[in-house]
Residue frames relative to the residue before (quaternion, step in Angstrom):
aa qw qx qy qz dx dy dz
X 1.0000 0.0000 0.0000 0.0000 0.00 0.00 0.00
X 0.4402 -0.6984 0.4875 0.2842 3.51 -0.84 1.10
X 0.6073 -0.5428 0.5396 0.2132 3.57 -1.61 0.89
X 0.3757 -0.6484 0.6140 0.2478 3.64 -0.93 0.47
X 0.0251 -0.6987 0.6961 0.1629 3.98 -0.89 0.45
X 0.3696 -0.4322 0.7983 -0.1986 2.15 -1.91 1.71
X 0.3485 -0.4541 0.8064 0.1489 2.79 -2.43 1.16
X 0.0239 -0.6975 0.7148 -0.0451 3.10 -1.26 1.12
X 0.2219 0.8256 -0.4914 0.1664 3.70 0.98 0.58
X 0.6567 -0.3869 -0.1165 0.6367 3.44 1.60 0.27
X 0.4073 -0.6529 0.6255 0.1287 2.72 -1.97 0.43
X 0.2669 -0.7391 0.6004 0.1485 3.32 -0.78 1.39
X 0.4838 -0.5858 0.6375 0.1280 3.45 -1.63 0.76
X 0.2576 0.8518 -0.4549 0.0347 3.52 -0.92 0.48
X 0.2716 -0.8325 0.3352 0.3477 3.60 0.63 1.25
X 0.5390 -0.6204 0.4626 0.3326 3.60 -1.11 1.00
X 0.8254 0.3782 -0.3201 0.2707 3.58 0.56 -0.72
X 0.7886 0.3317 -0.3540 0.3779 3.24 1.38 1.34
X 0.4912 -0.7519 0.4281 0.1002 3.07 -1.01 2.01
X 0.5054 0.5060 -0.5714 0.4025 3.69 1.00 0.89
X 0.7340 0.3625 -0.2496 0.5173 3.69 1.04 -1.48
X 0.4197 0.6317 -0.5013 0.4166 3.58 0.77 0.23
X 0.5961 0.6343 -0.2068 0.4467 3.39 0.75 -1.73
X 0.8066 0.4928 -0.1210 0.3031 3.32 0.93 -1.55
X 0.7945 0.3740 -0.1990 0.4351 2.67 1.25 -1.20
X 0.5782 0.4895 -0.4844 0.4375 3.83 1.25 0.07
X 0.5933 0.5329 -0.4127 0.4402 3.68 0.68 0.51
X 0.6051 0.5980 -0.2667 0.4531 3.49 1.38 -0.15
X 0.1595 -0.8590 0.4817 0.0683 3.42 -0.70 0.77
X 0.1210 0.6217 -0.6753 0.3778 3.16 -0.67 2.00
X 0.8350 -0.2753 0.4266 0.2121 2.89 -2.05 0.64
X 0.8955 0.1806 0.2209 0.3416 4.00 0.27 -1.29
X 0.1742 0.8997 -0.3843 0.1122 3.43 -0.55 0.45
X 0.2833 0.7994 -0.5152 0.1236 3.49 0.27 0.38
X 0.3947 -0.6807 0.6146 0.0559 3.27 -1.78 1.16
X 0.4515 -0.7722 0.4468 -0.0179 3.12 -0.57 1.40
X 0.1195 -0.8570 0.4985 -0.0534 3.08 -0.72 1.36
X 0.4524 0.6830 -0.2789 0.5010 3.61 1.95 -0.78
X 0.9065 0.2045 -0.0351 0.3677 3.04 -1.67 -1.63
X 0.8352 0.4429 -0.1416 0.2936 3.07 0.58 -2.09
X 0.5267 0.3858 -0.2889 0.7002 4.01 1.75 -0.08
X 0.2907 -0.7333 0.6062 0.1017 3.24 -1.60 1.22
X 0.5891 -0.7093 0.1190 0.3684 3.54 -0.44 1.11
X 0.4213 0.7699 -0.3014 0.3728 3.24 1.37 0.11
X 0.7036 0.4603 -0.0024 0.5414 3.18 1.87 -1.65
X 0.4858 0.7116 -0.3867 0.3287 3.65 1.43 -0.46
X 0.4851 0.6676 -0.3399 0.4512 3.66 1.04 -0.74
X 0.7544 0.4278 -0.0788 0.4917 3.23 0.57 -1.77
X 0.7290 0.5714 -0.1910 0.3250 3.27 0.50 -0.89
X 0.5182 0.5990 -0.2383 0.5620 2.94 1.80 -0.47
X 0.7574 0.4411 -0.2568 0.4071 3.18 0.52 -1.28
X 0.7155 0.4885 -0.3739 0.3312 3.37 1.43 -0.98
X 0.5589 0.6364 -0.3289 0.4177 3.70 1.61 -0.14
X 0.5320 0.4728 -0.4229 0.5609 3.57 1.28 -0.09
X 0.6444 0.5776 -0.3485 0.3602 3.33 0.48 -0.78
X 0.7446 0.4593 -0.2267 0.4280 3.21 0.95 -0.99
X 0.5958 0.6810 -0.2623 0.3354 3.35 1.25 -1.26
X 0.7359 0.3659 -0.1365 0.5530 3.04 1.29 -1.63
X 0.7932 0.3761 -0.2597 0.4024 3.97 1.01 -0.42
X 0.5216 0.4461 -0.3453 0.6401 3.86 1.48 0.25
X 0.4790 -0.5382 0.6662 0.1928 3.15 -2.08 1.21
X 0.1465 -0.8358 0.5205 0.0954 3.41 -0.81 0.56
X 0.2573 -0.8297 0.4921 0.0568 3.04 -0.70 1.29
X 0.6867 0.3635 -0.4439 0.4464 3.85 0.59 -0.32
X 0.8642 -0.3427 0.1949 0.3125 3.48 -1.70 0.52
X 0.7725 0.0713 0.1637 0.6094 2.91 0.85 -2.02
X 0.2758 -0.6291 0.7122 0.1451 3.42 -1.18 1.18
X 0.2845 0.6370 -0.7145 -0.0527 3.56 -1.95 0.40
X 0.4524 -0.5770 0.6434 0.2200 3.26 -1.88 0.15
X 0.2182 -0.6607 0.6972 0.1728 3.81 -0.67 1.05
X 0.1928 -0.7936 0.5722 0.0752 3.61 -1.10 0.76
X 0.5101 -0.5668 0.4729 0.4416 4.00 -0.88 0.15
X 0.3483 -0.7579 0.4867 0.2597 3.53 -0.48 0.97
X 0.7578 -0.5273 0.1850 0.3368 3.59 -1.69 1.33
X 0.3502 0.7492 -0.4381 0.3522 3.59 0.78 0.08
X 0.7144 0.5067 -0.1064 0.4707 3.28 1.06 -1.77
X 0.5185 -0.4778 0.5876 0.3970 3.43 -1.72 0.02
X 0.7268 0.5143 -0.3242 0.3196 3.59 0.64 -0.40
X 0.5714 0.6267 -0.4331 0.3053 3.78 0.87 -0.84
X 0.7365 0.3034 -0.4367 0.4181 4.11 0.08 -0.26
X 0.8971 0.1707 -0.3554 0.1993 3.43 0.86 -0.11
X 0.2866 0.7609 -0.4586 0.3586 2.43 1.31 1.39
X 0.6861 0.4192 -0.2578 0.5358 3.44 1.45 -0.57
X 0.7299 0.4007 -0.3395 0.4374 3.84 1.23 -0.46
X 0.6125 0.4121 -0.4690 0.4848 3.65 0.91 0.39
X 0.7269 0.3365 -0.4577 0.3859 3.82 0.39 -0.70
X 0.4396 0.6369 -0.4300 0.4650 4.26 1.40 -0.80
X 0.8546 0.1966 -0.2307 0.4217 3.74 0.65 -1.01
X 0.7289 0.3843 -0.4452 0.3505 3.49 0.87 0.17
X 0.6815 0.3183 -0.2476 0.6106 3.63 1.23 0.48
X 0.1164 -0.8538 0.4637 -0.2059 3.04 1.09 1.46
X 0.8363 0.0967 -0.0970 0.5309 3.99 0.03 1.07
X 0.6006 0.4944 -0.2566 0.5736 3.50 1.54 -0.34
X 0.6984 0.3923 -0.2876 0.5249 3.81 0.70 0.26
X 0.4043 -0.7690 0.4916 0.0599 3.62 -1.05 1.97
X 0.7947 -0.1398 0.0750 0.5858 3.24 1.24 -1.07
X 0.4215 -0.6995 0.5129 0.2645 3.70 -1.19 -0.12
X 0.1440 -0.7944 0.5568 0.1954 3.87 -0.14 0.36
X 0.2958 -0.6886 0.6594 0.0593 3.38 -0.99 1.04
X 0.0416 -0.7155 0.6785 0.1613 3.74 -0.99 0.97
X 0.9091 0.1523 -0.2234 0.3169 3.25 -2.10 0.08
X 0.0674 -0.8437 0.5239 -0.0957 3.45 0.70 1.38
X 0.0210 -0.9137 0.3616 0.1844 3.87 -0.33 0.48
X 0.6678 0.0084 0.0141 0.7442 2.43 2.65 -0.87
X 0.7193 -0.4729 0.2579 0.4387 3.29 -1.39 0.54
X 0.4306 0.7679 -0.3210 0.3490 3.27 1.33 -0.50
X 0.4867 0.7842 0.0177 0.3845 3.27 1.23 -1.08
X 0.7870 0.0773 -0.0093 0.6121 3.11 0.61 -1.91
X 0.4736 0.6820 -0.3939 0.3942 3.22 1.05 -0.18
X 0.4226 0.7219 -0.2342 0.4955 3.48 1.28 -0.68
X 0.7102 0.5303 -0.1548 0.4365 2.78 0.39 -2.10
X 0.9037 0.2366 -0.2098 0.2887 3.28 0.07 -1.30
X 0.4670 0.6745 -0.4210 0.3870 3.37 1.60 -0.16
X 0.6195 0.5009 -0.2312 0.5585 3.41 1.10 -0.77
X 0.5702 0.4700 -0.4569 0.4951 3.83 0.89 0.00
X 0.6419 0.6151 -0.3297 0.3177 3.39 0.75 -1.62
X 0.6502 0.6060 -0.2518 0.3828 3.42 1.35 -1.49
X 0.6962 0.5987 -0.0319 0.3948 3.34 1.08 -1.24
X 0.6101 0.3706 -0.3466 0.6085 3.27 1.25 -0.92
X 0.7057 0.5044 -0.3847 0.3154 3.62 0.63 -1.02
X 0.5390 0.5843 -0.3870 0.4672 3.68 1.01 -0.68
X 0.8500 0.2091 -0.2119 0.4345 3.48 0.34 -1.36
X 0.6410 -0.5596 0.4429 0.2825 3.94 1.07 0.70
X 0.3308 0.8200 -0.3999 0.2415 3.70 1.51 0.03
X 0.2335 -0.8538 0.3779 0.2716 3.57 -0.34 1.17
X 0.6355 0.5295 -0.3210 0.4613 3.43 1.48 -0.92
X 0.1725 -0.6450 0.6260 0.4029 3.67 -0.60 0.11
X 0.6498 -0.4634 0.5689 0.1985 3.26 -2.39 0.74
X 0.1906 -0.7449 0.6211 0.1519 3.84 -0.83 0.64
X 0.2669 -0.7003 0.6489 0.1314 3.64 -1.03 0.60
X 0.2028 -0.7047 0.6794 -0.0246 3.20 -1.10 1.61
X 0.0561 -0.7572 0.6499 -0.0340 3.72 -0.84 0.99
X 0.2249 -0.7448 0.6271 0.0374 3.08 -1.69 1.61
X 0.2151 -0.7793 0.5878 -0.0303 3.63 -0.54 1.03
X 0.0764 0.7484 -0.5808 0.3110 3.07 0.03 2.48
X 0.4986 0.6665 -0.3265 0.4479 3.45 0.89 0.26
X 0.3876 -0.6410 0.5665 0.3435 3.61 -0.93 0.11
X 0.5877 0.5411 -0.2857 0.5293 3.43 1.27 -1.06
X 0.6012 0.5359 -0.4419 0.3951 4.02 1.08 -0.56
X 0.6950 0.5473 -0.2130 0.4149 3.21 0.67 -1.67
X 0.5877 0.5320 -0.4150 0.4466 3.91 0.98 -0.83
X 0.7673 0.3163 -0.1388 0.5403 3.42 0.76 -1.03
X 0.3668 0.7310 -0.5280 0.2288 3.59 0.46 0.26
X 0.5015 0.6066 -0.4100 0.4609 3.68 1.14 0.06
X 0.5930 0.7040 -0.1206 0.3719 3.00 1.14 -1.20
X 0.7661 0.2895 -0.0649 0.5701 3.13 0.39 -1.94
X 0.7472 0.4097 -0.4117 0.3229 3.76 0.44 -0.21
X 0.4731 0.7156 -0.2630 0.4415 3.32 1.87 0.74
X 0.7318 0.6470 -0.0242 0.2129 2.37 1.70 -1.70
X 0.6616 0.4484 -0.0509 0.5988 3.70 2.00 -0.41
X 0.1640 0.7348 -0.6220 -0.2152 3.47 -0.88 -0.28
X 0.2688 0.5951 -0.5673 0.5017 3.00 1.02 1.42
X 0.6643 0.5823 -0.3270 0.3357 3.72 0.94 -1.03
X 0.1168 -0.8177 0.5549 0.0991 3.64 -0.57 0.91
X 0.8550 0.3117 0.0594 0.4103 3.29 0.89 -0.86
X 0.1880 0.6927 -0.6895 -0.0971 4.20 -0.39 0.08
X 0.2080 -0.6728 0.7097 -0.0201 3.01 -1.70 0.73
X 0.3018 -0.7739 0.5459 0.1097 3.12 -0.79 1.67
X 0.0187 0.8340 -0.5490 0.0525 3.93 -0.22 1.27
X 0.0127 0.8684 -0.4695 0.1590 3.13 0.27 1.76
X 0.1850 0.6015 -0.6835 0.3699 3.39 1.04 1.99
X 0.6813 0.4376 -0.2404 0.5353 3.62 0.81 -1.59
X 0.7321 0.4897 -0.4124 0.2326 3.71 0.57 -0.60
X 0.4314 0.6400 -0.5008 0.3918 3.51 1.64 -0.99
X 0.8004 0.5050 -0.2639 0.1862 3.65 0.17 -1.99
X 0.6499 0.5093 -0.3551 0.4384 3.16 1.65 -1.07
X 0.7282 0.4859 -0.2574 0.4091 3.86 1.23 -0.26
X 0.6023 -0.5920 0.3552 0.4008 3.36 1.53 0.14
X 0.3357 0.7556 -0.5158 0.2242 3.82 0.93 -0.08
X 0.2412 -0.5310 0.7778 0.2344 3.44 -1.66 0.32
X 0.5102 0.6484 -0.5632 -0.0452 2.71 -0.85 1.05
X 0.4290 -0.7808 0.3289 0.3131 4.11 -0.48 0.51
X 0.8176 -0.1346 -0.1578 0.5371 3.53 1.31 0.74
X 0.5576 -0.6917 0.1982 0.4138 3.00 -1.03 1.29
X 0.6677 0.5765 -0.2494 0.3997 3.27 -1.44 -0.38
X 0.8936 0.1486 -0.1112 0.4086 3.66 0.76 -0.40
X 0.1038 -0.9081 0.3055 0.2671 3.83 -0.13 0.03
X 0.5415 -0.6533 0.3468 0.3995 3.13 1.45 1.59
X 0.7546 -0.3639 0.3280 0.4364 3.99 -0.05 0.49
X 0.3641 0.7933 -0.4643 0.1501 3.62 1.28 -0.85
X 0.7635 0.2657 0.0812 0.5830 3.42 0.81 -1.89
X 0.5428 -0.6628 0.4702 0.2119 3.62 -0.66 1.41
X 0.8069 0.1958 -0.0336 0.5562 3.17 0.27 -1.62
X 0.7076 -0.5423 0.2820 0.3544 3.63 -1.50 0.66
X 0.3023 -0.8758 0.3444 0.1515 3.41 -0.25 1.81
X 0.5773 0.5630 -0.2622 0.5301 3.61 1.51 0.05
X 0.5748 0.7210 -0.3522 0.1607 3.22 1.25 0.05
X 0.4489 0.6330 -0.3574 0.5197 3.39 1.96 -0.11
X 0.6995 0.2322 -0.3445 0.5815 3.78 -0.26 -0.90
X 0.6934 0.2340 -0.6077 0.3083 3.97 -0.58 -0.29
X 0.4689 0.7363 -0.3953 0.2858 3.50 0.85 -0.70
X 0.7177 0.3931 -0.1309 0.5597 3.54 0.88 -1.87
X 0.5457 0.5858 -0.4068 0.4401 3.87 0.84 -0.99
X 0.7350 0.5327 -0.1645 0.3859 3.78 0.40 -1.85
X 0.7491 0.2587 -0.2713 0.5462 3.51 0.80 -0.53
X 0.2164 0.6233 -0.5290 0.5337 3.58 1.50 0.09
X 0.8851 0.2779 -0.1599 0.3374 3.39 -1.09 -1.65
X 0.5407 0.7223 -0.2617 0.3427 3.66 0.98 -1.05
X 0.5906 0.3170 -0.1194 0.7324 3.51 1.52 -1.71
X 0.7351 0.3035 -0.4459 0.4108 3.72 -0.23 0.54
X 0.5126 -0.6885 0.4229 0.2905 3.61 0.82 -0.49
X 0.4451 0.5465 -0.3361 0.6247 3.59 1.87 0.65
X 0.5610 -0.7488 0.3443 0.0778 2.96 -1.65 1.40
X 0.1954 -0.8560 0.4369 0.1953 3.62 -0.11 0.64
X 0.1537 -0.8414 0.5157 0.0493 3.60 -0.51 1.38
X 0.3206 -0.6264 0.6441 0.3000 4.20 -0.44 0.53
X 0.4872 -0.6885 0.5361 0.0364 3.50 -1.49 1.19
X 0.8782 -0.2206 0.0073 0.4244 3.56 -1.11 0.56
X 0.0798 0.6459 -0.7132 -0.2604 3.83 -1.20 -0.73
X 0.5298 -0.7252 0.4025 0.1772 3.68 -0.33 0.89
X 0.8562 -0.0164 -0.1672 0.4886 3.32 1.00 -1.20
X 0.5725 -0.7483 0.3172 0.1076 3.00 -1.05 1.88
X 0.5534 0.6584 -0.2815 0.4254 3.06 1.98 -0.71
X 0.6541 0.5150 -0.1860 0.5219 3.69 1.17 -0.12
X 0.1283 -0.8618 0.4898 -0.0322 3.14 0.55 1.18
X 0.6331 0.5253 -0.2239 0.5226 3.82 1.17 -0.95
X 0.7842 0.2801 -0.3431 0.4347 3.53 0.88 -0.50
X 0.5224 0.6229 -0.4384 0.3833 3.23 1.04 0.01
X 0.5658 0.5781 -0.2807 0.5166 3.55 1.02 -1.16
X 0.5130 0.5127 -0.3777 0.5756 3.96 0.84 -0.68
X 0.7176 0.3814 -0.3345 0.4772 3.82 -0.01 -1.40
X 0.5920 0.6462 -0.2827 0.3899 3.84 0.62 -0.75
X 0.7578 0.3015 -0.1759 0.5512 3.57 0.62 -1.22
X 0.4969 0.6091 -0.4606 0.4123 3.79 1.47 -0.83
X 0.6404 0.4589 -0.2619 0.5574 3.72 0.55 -1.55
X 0.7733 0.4047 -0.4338 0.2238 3.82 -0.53 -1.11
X 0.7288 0.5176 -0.3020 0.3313 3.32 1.44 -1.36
X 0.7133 0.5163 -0.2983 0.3683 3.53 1.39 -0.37
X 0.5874 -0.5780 0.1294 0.5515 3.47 2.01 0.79
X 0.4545 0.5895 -0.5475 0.3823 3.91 0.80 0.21
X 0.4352 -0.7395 0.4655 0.2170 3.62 -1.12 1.59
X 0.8458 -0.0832 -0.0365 0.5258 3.61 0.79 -0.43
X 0.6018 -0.6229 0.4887 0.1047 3.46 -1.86 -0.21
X 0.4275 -0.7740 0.3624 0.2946 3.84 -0.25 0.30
X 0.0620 -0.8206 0.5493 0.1446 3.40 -0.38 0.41
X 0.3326 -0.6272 0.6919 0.1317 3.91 -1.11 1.50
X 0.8864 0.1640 -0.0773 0.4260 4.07 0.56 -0.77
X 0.5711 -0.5486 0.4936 0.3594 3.68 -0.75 0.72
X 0.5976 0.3914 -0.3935 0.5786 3.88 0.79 -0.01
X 0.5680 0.5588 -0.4175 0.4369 3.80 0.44 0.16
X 0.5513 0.6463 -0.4338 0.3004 3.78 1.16 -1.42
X 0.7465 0.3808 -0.2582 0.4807 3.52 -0.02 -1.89
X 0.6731 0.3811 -0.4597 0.4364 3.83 -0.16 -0.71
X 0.7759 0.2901 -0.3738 0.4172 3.92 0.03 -0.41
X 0.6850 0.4865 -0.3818 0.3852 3.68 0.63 -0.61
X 0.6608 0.3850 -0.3990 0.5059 3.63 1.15 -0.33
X 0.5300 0.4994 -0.4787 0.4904 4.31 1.17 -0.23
X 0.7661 0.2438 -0.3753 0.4613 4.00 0.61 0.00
X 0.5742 0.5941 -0.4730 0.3059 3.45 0.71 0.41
X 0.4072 -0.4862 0.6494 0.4197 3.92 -0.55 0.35
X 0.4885 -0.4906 0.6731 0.2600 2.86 -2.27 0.71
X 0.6797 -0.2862 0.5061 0.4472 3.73 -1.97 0.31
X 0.8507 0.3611 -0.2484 0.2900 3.40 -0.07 -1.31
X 0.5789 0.5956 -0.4041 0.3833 3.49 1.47 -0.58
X 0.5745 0.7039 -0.1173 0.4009 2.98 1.39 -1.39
X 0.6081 0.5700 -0.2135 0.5097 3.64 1.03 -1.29
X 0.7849 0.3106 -0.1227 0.5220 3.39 0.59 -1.90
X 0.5434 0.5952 -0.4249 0.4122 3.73 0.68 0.53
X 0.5388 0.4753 -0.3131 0.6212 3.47 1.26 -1.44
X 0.6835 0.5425 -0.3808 0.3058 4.03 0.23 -1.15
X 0.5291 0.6293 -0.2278 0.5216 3.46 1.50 -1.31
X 0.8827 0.1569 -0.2263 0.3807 2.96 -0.20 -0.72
X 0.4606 0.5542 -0.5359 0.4399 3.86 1.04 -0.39
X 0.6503 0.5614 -0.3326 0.3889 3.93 0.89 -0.55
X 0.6203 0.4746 -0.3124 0.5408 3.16 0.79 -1.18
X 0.8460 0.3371 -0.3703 0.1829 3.67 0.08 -0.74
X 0.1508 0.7274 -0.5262 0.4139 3.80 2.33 0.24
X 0.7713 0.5957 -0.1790 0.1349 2.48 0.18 -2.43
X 0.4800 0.8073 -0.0217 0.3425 3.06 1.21 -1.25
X 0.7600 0.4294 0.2227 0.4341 2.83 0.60 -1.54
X 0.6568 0.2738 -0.1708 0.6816 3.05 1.71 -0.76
X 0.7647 -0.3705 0.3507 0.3937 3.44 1.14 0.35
X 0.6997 0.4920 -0.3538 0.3784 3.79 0.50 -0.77
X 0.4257 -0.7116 0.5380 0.1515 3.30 -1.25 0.61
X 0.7542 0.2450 -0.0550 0.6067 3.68 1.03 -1.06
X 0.3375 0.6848 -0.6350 -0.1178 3.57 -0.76 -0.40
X 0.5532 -0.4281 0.6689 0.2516 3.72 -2.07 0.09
X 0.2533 -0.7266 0.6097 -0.1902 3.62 -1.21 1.69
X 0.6654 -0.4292 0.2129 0.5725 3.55 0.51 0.51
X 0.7538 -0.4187 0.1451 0.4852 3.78 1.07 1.32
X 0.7717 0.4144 -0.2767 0.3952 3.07 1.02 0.75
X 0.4967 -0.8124 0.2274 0.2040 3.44 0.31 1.30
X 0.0031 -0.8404 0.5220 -0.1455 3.25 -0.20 0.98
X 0.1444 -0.8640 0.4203 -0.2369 3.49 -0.44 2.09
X 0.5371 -0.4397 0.3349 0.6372 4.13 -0.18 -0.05
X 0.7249 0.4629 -0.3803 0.3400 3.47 0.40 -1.29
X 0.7875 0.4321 -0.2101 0.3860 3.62 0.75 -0.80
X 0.4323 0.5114 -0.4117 0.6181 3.50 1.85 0.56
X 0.4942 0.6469 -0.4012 0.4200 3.48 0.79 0.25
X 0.7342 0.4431 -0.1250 0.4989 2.94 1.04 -1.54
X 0.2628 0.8447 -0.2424 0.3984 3.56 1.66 -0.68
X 0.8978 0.3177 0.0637 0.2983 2.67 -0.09 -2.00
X 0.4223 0.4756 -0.4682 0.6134 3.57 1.67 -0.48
X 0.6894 0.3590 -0.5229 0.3499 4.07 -0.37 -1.10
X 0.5004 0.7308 -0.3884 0.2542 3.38 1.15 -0.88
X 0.8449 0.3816 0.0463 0.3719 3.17 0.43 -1.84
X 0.5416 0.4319 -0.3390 0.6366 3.25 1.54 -0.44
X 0.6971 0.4101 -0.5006 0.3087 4.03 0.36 -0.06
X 0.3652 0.7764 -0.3404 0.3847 3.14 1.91 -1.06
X 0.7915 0.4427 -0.1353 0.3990 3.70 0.40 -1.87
X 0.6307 0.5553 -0.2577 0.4769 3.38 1.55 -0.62
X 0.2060 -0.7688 0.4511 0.4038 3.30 1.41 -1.44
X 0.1813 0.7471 -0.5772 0.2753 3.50 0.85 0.82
């Protein structure tokens, strides 16, 4: 079964167990969204917190693209009913489900068996997608694996607050390594994650930047992730949206001189040629390839 596409150019964070930034964020317009049930709800508040996300799902216009629910991952006492009470009280109002601390395919597999059940009980026409975050060391080993492991799976997200701790990092906030590490210190797991998701057809998203007050390093973490093929970025703060959604977007002009590229290349084509030169700038099968992502990502944008 074919994957919906989605702009996932970022993904705002919002803690489930509050009905002010809830309020806030379904009036905001981005790509993403997902209400937190994990980190950001203390376990005391998860009960509630649930209930206060149905409420909202089913009683707020939404305005961003995609709606999801990040659940406590299957480890916990909390993951099944965390997906069978908010799946059944906001029955048709929910895009996807995020799964945290995947370790193995095992895992999501869970996930979706327990979707299958659910949609069929409540007669659901759209099916639910399963986003998966890969914070584990044990995730990232198997990340070949799990990004095989669903075609429910739309998404892995590389959330390297939970991932530093499970590897032992020094580090003093997430998302960044304070100067610690010369060269870019995240550049293995997105690396191994991205070509993970890439060979499976599932999007690869780059994970938090803690401090929000740093607009300039965040925009670095953005272009680090976008240039190495990951489609978007988390956002912890409504000052995060515009700076990542405009670092995955192609420029007008990239966009323009792509559609131009390739309307050449295929004449060309056609007349037989294999290579040709585009206002000085070669343009071959391999490099219509490349074409076509600016291509398709403006398409999804509507540029």
């Amino acid at each position: 079964m074919s994957r919906p596409k989605r702009l996932r150019r970022c993904q705002l964070s919002v803690p489930g167990s509050s009905e002010k930034m809830i309020t806030k964020a379904a009036n905001l317009e981005l790509d993403h969204v997902f209400l937190d049930l994990e980190d950001a709800v203390a376990p005391n508040a998860k009960t509630s917190a649930r209930g206060l996300i149905v409420d909202a799902l089913n009683g707020l216009e939404w305005k961003p693209k995609t709606v999801c629910v990040r659940v406590n991952d299957v480890e916990t006492e909390y993951c099944h009913d965390d997906i069978i009470e908010v799946v059944t009280g906001a029955a048709g109002k929910l895009d996807t489900i995020m799964l945290t601390k995947a370790k193995t395919a095992h895992d999501v597999v869970f996930v979706h068996l327990l979707l299958d059940q659910l949609e069929k009980k409540l007669r659901l026409k759209d099916r639910i997608g399963i986003e998966c975050l890969i914070e584990e060391v044990e995730g990232m080993m198997n990340v070949n694996e799990i990004a095989a492991c669903s075609d429910r799976l739309e998404c892995l997200i590389f959330g390297m607050g939970d991932y530093s701790a499970s590897q032992g990092m020094n580090l003093s906030s997430i998302g960044s390594d304070g100067g610690g590490y010369p060269p870019d210190i995240w550049h293995y797991p997105r690396y191994q994650l991205t070509i993970a998701c890439r060979a499976n057809g599932v999007d690869p998203v780059d994970g938090p930047f803690a401090n929000f007050n740093d607009p300039d390093a965040f925009r670095k973490e953005c272009e680090r992730s976008n240039v190495l093929g990951m489609v978007g970025k988390w956002a912890i703060h409504p000052s995060q949206i515009d700076i990542a959604q405009e670092a995955f977007s192609p420029t007008q002009e990239a966009v323009d001189a792509a559609r131009k590229q390739q309307q050449a290349y295929a004449e060309a084509k056609e007349k037989g040629l294999g290579a040709i030169s585009v206002d000085g700038v070669m343009v071959d099968q391999a490099s219509v390839r490349i074409l076509q992502n600016i291509v398709d990502k403006a398409d999804l944008i509507g540029m």
